[in-house]
N, C-alpha and C positions, 0 to 999 in steps of 0.2 A: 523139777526140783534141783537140777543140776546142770547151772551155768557154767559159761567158763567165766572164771575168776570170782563166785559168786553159787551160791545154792537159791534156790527161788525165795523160801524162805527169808534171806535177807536181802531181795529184793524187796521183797513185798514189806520190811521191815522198813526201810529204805524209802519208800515213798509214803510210806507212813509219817516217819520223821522228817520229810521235808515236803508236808503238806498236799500229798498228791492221793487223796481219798479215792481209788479205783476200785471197783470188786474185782478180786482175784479169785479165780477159780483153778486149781494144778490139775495138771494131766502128769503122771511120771511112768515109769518103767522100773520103779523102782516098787521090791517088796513091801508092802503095806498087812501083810496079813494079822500081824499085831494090835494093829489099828494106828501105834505109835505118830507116826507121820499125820497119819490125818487128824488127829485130836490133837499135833501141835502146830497144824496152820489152821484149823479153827480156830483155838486159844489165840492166835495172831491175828485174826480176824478175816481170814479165808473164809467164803462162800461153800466151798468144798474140795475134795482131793478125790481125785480119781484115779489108781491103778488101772493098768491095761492089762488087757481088755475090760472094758467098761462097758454097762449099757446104756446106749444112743439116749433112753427115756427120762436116764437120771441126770445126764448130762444136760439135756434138753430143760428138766426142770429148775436146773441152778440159773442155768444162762436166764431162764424168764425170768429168774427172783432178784439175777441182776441189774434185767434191762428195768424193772418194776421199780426198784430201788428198795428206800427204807420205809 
């Protein structure tokens, strides 16, 4: 979530706007226990947001849903 010069979020904002459709999936270090963060890179069209420690299984289920696609 936290680039230098840059938050992942508008990253991912970023190649939205200039055509570059990827799934994004976050990994952060940052507090999510609100839920906050992860319900605004869904709304942005993230895959999912994962706080760490995460488990391997949920992680693993996003990555299939990406390589699967739409």
């Amino acid at each position: 979530m936290q680039l230098p010069g840059m938050t992942g979020l508008e990253l991912q904002r970023h190649l939205a706007t200039t055509g570059h459709e990827v799934p994004v999936v976050f990994i952060t270090s940052q507090d999510d226990r609100d839920g906050h963060l992860r319900a605004q890179a869904l709304r942005a069209g993230a895959l999912g947001l994962f706080p760490k420690p995460f488990s391997d299984d949920e992680l693993l289920t996003v990555i299939r849903k990406a390589l699967d696609g739409p």
